[in-house]
N, CA, C and O atoms as a GROMACS GRO file, in nm:
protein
  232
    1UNK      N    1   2.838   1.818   0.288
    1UNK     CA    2   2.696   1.796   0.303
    1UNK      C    3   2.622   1.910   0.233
    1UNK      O    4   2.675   2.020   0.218
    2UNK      N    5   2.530   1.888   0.201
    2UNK     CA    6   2.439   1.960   0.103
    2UNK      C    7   2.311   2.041   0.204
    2UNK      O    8   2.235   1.986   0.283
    3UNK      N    9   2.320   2.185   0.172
    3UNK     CA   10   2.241   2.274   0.251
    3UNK      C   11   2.107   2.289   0.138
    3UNK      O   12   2.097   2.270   0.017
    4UNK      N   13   2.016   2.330   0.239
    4UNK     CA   14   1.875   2.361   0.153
    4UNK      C   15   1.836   2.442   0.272
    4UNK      O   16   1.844   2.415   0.392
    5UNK      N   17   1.785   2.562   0.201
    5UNK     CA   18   1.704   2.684   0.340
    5UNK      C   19   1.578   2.660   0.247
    5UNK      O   20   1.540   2.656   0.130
    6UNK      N   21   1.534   2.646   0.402
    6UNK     CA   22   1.374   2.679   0.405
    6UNK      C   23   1.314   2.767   0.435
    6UNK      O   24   1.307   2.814   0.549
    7UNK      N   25   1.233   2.826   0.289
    7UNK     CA   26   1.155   2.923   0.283
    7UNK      C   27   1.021   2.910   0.300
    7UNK      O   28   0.972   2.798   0.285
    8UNK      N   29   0.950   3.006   0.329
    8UNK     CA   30   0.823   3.033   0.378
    8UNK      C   31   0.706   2.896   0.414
    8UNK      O   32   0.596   2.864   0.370
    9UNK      N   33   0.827   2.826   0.544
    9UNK     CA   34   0.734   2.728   0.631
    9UNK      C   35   0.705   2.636   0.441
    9UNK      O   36   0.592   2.621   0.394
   10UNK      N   37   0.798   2.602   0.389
   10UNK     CA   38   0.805   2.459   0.288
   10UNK      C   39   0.881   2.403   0.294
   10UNK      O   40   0.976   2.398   0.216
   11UNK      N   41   0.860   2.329   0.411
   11UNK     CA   42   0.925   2.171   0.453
   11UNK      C   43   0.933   2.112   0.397
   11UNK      O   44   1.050   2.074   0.384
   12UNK      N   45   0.823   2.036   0.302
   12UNK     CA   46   0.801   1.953   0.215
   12UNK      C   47   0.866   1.965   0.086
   12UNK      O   48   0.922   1.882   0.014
   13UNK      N   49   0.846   2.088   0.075
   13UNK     CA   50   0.979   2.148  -0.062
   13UNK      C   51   1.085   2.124  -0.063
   13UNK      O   52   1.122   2.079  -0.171
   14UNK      N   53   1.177   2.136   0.030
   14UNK     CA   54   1.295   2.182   0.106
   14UNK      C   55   1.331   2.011   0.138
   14UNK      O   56   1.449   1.979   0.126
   15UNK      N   57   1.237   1.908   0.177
   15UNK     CA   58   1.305   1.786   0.168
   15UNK      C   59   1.296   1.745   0.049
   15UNK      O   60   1.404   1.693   0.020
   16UNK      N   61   1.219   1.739  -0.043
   16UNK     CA   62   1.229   1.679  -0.182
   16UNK      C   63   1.356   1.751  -0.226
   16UNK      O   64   1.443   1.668  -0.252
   17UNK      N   65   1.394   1.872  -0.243
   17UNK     CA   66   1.542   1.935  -0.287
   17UNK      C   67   1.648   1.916  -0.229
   17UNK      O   68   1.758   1.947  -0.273
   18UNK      N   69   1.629   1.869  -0.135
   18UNK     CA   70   1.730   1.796  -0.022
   18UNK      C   71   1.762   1.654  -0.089
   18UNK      O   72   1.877   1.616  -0.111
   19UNK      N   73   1.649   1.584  -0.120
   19UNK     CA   74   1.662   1.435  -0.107
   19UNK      C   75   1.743   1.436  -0.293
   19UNK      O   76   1.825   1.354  -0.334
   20UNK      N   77   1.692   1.536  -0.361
   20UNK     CA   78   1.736   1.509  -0.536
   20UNK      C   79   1.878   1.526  -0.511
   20UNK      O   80   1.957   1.455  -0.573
   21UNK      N   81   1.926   1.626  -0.411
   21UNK     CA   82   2.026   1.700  -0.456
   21UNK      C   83   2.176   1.564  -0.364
   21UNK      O   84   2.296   1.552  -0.387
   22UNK      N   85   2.104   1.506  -0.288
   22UNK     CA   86   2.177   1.372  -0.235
   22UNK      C   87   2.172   1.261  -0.353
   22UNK      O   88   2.281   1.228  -0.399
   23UNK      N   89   2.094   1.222  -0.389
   23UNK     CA   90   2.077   1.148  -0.477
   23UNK      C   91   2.175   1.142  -0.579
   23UNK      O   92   2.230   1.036  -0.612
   24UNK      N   93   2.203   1.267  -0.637
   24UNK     CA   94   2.289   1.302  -0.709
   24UNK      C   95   2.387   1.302  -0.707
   24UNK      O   96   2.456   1.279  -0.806
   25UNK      N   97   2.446   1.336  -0.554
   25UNK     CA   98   2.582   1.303  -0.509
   25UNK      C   99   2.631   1.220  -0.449
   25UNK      O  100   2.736   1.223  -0.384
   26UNK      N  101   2.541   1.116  -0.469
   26UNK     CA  102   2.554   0.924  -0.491
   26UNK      C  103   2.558   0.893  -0.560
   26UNK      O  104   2.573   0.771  -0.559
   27UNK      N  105   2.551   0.971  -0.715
   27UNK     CA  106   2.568   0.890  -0.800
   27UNK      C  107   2.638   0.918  -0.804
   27UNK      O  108   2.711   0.834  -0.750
   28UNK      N  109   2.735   1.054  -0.863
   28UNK     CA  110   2.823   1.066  -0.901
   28UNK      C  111   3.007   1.036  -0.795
   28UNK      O  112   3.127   1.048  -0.821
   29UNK      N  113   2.922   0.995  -0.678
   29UNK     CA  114   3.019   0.920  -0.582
   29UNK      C  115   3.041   0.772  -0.625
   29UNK      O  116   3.149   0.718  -0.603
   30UNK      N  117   2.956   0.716  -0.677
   30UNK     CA  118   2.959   0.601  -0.736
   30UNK      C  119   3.003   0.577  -0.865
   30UNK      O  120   3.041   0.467  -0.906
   31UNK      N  121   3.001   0.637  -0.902
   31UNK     CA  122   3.078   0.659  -1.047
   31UNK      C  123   3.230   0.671  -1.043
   31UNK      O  124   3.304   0.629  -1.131
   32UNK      N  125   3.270   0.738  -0.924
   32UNK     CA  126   3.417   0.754  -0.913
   32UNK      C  127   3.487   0.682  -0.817
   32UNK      O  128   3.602   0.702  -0.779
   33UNK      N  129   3.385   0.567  -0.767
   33UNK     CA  130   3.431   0.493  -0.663
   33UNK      C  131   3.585   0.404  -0.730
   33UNK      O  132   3.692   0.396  -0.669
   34UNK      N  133   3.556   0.348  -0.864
   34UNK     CA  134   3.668   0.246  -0.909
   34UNK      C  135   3.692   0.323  -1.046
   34UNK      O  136   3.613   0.405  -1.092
   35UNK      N  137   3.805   0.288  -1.101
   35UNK     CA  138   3.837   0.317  -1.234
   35UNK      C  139   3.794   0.171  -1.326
   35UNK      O  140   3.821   0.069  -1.263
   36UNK      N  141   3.745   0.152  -1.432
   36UNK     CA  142   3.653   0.058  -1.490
   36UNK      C  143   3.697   0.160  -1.632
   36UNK      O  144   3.683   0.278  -1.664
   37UNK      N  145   3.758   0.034  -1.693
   37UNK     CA  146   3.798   0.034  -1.848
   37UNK      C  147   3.707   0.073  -1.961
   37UNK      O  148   3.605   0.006  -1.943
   38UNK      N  149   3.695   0.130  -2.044
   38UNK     CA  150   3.622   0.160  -2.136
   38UNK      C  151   3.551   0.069  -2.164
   38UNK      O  152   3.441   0.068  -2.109
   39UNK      N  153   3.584  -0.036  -2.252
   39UNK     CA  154   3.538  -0.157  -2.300
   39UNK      C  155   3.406  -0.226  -2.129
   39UNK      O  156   3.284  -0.238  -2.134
   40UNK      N  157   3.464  -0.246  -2.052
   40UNK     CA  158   3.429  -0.313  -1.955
   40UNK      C  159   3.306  -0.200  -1.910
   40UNK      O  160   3.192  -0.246  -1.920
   41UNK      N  161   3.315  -0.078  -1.868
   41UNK     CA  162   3.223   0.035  -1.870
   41UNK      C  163   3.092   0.035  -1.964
   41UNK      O  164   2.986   0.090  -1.932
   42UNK      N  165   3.111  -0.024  -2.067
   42UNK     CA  166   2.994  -0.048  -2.172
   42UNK      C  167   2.899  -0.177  -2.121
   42UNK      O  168   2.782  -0.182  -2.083
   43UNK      N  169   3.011  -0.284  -2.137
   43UNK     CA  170   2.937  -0.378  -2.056
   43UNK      C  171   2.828  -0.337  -1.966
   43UNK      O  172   2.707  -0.330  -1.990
   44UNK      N  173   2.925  -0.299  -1.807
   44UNK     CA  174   2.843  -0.248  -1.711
   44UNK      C  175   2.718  -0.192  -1.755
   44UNK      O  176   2.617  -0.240  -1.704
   45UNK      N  177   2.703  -0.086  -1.853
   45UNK     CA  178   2.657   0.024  -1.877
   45UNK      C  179   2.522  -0.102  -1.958
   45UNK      O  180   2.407  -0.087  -1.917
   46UNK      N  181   2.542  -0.187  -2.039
   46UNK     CA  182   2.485  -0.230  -2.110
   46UNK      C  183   2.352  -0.334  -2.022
   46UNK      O  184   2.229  -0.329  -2.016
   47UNK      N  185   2.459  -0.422  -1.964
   47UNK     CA  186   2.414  -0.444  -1.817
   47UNK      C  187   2.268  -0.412  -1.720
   47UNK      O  188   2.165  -0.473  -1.690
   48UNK      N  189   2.338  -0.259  -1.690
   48UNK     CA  190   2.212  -0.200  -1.661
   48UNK      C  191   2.109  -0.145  -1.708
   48UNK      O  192   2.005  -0.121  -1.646
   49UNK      N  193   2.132  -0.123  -1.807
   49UNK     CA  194   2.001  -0.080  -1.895
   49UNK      C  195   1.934  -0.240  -1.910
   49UNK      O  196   1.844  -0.255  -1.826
   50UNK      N  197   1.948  -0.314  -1.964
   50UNK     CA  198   1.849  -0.434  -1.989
   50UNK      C  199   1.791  -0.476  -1.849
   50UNK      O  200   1.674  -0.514  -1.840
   51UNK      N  201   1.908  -0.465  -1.698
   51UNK     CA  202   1.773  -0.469  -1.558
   51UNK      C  203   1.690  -0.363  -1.568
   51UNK      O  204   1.570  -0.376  -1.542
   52UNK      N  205   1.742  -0.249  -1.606
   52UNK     CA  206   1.594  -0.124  -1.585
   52UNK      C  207   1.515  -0.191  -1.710
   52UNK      O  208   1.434  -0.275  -1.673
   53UNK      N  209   1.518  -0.179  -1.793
   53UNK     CA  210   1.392  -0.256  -1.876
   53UNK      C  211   1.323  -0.401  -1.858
   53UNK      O  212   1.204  -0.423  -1.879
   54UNK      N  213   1.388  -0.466  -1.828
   54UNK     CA  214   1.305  -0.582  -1.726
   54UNK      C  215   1.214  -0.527  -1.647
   54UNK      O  216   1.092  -0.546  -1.660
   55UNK      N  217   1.270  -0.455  -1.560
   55UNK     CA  218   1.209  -0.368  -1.404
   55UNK      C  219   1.072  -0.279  -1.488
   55UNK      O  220   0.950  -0.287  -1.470
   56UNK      N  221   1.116  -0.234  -1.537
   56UNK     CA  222   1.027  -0.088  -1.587
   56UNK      C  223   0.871  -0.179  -1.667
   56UNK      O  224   0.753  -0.154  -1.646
   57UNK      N  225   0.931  -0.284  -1.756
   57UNK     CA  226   0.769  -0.304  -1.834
   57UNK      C  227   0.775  -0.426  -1.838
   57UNK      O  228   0.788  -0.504  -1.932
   58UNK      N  229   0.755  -0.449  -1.638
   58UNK     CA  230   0.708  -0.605  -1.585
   58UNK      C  231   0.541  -0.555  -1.544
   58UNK      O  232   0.462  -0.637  -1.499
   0.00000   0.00000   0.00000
């Protein structure tokens, strides 16, 4: 689990650096969840980029 000290009464700080620093170690938990072939990895990879651009400039 991921620590964050809070300095001088910034809560609000201290959860946003909290919340990036999880974030991050979801992704990269997800990334190593399966082994996924090169070829097939592009796909995926290809995949998701065309939903984020759908998503992004609807």
């Amino acid at each position: 689990m991921a620590k964050v000290i809070v300095k001088n009464d910034n809560l609000n700080d201290a959860m946003k650096k909290f919340s990036r620093i999880m974030s991050e170690t979801r992704k990269v938990a997800r990334s190593h969840e399966y082994y996924l072939r090169p070829g097939l990895k592009a796909v995926e990879k290809s995949k998701n980029a065309a939903k984020y651009n759908r998503k992004k400039f609807r």
